[in-house]
C-alpha positions in Angstrom: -54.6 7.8 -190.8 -54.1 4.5 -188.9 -50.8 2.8 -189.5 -51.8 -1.2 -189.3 -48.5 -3.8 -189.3 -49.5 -7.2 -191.3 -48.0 -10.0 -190.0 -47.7 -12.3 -192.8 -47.8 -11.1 -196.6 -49.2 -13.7 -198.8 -52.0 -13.6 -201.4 -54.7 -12.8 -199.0 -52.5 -10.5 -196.7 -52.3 -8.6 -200.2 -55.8 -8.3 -201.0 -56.1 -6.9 -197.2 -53.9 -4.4 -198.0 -55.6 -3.4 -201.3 -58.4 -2.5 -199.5 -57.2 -0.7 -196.5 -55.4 1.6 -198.3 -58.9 2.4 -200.4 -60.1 3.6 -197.0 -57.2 5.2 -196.2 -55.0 3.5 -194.2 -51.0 2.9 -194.0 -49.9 -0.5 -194.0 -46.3 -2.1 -193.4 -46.1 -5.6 -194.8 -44.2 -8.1 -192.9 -42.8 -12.0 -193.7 -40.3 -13.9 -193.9 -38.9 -13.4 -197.2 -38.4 -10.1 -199.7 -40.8 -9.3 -202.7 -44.1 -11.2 -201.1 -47.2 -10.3 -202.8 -48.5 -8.0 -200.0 -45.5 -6.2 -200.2 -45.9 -5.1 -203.6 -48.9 -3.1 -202.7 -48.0 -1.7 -199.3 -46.3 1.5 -197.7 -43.7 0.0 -196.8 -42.2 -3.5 -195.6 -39.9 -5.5 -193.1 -38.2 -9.0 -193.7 -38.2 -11.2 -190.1 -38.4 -14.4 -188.6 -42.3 -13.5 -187.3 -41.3 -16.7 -184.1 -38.4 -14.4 -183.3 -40.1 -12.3 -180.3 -37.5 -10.0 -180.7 -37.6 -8.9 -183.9 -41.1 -8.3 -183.6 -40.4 -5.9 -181.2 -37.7 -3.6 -182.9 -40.8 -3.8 -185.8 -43.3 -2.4 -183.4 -41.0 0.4 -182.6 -39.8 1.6 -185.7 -43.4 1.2 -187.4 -45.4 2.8 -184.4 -48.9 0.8 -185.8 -52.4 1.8 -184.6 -53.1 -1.9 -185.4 -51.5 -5.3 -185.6 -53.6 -7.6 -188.3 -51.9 -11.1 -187.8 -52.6 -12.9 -191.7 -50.6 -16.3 -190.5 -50.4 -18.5 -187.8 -46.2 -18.6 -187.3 -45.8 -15.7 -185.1 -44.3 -15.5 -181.4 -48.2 -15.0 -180.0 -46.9 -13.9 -176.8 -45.5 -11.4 -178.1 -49.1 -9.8 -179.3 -50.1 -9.7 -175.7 -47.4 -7.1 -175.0 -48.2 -5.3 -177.6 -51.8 -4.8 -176.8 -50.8 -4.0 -173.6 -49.1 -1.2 -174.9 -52.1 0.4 -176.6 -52.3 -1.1 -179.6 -54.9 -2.9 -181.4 -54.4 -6.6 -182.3 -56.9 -8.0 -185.0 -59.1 -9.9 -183.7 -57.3 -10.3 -179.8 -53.9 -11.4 -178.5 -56.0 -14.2 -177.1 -57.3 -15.2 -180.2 -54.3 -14.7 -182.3 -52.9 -17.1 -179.5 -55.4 -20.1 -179.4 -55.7 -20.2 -183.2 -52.4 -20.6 -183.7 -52.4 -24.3 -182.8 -55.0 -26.4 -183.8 -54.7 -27.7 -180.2 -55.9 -24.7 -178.4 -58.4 -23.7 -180.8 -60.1 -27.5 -180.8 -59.8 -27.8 -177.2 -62.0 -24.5 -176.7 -64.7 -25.4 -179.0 -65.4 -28.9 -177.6 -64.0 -28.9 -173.9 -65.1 -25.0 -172.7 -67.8 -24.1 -175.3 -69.2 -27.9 -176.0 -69.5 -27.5 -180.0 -69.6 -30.5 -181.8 -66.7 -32.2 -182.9 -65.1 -34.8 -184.8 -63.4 -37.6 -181.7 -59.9 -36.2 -181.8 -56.5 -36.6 -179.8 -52.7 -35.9 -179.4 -49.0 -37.4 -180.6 -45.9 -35.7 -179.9 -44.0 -38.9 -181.6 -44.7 -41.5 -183.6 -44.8 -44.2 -181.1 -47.8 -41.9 -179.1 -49.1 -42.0 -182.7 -49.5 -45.9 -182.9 -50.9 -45.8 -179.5 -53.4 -42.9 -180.2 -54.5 -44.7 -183.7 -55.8 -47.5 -182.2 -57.9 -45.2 -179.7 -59.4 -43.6 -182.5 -59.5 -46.1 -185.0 -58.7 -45.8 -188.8 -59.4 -44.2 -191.2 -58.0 -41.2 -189.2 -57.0 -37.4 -189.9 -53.6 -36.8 -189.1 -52.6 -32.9 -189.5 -49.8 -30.9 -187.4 -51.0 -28.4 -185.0 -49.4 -25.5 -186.8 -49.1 -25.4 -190.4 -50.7 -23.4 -193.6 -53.4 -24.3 -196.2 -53.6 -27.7 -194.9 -49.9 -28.7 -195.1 -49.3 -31.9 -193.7 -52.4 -33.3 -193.5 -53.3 -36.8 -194.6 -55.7 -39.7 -194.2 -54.2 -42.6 -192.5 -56.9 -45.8 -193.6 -55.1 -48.6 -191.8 -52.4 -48.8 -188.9 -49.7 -49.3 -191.5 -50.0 -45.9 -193.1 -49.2 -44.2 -190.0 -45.5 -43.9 -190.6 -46.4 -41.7 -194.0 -49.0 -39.9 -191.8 -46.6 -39.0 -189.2 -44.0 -38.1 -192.2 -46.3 -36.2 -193.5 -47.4 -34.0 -190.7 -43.6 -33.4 -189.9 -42.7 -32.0 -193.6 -45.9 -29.8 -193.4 -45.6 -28.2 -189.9 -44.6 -24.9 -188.8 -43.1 -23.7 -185.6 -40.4 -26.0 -183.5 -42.9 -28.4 -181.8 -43.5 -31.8 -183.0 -47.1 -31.9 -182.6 -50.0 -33.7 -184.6 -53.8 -33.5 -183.9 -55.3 -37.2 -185.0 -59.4 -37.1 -185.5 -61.7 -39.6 -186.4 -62.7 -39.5 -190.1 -66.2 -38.1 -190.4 -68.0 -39.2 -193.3 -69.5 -36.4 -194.3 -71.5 -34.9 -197.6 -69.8 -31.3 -197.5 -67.2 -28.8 -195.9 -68.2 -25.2 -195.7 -66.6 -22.1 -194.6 -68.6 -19.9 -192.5 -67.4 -16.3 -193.0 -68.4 -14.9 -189.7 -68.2 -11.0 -189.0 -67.5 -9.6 -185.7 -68.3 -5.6 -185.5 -66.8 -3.3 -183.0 -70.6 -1.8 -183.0 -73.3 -3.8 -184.3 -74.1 -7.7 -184.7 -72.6 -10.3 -185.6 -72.7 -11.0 -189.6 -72.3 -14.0 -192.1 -71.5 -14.5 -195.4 -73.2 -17.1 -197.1 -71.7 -20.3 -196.6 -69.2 -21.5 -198.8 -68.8 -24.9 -200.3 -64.7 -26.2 -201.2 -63.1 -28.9 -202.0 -59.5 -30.2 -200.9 -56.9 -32.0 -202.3 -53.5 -33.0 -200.0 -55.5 -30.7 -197.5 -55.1 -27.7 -199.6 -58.1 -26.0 -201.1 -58.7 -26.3 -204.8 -62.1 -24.9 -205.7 -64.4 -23.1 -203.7 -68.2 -22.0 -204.6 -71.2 -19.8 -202.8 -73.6 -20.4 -202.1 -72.5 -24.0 -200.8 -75.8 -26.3 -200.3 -77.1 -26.8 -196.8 -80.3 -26.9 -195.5 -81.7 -23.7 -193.5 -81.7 -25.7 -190.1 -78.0 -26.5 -190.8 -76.7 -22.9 -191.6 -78.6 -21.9 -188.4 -76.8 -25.0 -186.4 -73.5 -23.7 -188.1 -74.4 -19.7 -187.5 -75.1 -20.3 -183.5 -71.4 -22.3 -183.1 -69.8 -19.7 -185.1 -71.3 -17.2 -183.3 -70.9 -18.5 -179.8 -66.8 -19.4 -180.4 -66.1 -15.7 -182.0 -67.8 -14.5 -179.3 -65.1 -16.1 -176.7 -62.2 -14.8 -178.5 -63.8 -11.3 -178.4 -62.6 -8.3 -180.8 -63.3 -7.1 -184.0 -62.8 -8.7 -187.6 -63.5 -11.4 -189.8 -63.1 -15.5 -189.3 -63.3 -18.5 -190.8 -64.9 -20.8 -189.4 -65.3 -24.2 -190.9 -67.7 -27.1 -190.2 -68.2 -30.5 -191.6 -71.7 -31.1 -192.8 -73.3 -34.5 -192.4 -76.9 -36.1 -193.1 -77.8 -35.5 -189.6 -75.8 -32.9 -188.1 -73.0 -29.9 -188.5 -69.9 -30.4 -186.8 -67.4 -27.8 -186.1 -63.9 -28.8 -187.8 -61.3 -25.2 -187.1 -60.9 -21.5 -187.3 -59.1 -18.7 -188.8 -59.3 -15.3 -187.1 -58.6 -13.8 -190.5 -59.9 -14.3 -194.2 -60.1 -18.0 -195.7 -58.3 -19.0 -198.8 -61.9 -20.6 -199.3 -63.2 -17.3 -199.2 -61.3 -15.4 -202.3 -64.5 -16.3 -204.1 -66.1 -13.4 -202.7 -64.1 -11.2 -205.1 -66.7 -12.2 -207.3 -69.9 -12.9 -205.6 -70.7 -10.1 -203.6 -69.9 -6.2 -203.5 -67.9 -6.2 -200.4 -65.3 -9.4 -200.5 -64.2 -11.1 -197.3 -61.0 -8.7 -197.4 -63.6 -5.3 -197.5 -65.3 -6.9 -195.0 -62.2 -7.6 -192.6 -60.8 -3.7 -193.2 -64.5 -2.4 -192.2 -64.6 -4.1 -189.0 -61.0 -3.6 -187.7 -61.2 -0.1 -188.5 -64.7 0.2 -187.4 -66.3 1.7 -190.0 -70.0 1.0 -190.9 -71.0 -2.7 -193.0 -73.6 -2.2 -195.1 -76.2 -4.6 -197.0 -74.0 -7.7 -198.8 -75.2 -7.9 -201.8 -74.9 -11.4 -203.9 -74.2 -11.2 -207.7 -75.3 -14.6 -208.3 -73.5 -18.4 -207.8 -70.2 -18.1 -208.1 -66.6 -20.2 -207.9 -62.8 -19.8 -207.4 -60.3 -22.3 -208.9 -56.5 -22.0 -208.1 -53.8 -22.0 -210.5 -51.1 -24.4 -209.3 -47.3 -23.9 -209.9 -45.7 -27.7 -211.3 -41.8 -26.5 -210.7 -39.6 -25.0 -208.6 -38.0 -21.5 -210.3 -37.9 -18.2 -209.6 -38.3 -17.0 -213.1 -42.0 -17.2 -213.6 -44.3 -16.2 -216.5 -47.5 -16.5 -217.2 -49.6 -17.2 -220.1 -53.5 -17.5 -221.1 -54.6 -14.9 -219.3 -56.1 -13.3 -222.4 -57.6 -16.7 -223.5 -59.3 -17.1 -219.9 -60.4 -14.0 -219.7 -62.6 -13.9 -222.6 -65.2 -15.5 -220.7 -67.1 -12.2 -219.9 -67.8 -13.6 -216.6 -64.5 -15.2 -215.5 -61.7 -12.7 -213.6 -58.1 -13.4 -212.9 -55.9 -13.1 -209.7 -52.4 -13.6 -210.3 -51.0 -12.9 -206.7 -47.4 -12.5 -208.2 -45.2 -14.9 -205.8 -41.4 -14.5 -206.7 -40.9 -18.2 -206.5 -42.7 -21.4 -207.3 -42.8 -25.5 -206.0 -44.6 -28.2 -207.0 -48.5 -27.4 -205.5 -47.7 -23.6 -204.6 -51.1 -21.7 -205.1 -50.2 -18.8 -207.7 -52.9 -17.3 -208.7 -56.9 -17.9 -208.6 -59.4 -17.9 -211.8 -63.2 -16.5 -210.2 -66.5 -17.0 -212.3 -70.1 -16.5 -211.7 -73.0 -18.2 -213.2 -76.4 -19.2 -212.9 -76.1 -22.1 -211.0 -73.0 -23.5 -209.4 -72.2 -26.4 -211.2 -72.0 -24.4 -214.1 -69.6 -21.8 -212.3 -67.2 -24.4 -210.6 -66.9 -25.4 -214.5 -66.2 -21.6 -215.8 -64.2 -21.1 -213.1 -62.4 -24.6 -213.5 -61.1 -23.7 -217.3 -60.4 -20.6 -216.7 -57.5 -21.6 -214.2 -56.7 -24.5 -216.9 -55.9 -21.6 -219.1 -53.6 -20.1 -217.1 -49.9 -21.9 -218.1 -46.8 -20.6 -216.1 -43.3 -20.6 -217.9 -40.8 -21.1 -215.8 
């Protein structure tokens, strides 16, 4: 039995869990706070500052894991390089847990060492080197801090006087203790996808079917797959997914997103772990992006993906802060034959928090988005 240590217990951390312990593995969930969601499902569990290098350490030596399967960005990255050192398998790399961390590393890879295409992007470490870095790029701009979760802090600065809520922004949306934001030029493009790419420890290279989303304050809302591109983009997307995966070496699953234009596919960030895009695989497919994670870190065989039809994810949103939380509809929603719930059981709510996901399938997409769509309207929390 492998003993794997998840770093980082949200809503998709738990779904990890869920299906490493189907194949047989122990896992100790780890974050910063008591009663996460992937806690509630695991062997066992450990409360730390994940940027305190230390306390990651007395965690590896009480827990003794086989694996390390980082599920957020916030951890002391250096850290992970020790550890593998030591033996011990860290999903995907240490180097990749490392230069996804920051959006900085990870964008500086794709376009500077591999030569992917990219959006024109830059640096600010204040809002003065803001101002200045604006008017190099020009406006409208994307302004998003180099460390943060589910697009936290991002924002669309159109003109030079909405830099100051930009920069504001970015700073009440960050992670980590450096001020640092990433400003791109704004890319007028007809889709975002999320490329679920596969790495084996034996085998090639596999993808999902891309998946279409849609954002709102840089958060995902709704997600569907298969997301509409044409065959010669998906293989444009494929080969750049492929080639940076293939850098940062290891086994696992990433996500890989791309902006998707008229005339070309450009390569917008990566996750060296499932996508929040991608919980709509617990409906579409027989092996979701979770199943398909577990398989390749523990190196067991993938099979044949196969599709159950268009299908959609929609979140349910939290409107209040509490810490008493009920929820209600669930019978209403799910009398949609083809609708299922995931309610990921978060002790405590805020304004925006994701808290659950409604999933649908139908026979075209539009028709799933809208399925999916009122089933999460269902959904009311009591608080």
């Amino acid at each position: 039995m492998k003993t794997i240590l998840l770093l980082g217990s949200g809503e998709l951390g738990k779904e990890f869990v869920i299906s490493a312990k189907r194949l047989g593995a122990r896992v100790i969930a780890v974050d910063k706070y008591a009663e996460a969601p992937a806690m509630q499902v695991a062997d066992g569990f450990a409360v730390i500052d994940m940027l305190d290098g230390s306390a990651l350490e007395q965690v590896v030596k009480k827990y003794k894991p086989d694996i390390i399967v980082p599920e957020i960005e916030a951890i002391r990255t250096e850290k992970l390089k020790d550890f593998e050192t030591q033996g011990i398998f860290v999903v995907p790399t240490a180097k990749a847990a490392h230069l996804t961390m920051n959006r900085d590393a990870i964008r500086d890879v794709a376009h500077k060492i591999l030569k992917l295409k990219t959006a024109k992007y830059a640096y600010a470490t204040s809002y003065e080197e803001l101002k200045e870095v604006g008017k190099t790029i020009g406006f409208p701009c994307v302004i998003k801090p180099v460390m943060s979760s589910s697009g936290k802090g991002q924002s669309i600065a159109k003109k030079e006087g909405d830099l100051q809520s930009s920069w504001t922004c970015a700073l009440e949306g960050m992670r980590g203790t450096t001020k640092k934001v990433i400003i791109e030029e704004f890319i007028p493009f007809e889709s975002e996808i999320t490329l679920l790419t596969i790495k084996q420890k034996k085998g090639k290279t596999i993808f999902v079917k891309p998946i279409g989303h849609r954002q709102e304050r840089g958060d995902y809302q709704e997600s569907w797959l298969p997301a509409k591109i044409t065959p010669a983009q998906l293989k444009k997307a494929q080969n750049m997914a492929k080639k940076v995966t293939d850098y940062l070496g290891g086994a696992g699953l990433f996500g890989v997103e791309f902006f998707i234009t008229k005339k070309d596919v450009y390569f917008s960030e990566l996750s060296p772990r499932p996508h929040d895009t991608g919980m709509v695989t617990m409906i579409s497919q027989n092996l979701s992006e979770f199943d398909l994670h577990t398989r390749a870190i523990l190196g067991l065989p993938i099979g044949d993906i196969d599709y159950f039809g268009p299908s959609a994810s929609a979140v349910i949103l939290a409107s209040k802060e509490s810490t008493s939380i009920r929820y209600n509809g669930v019978e209403k929603a799910l009398e949609d034959s083809h609708v299922d719930i995931r309610l990921f059981g978060k002790p405590s709510s805020r304004p925006y928090r994701r808290m659950g996901v409604a999933l649908a399938r139908a026979k075209n997409i539009k028709d799933a988005r809208l399925r999916a769509a009122k089933a999460a309207q269902k959904i009311k929390l009591e608080y």
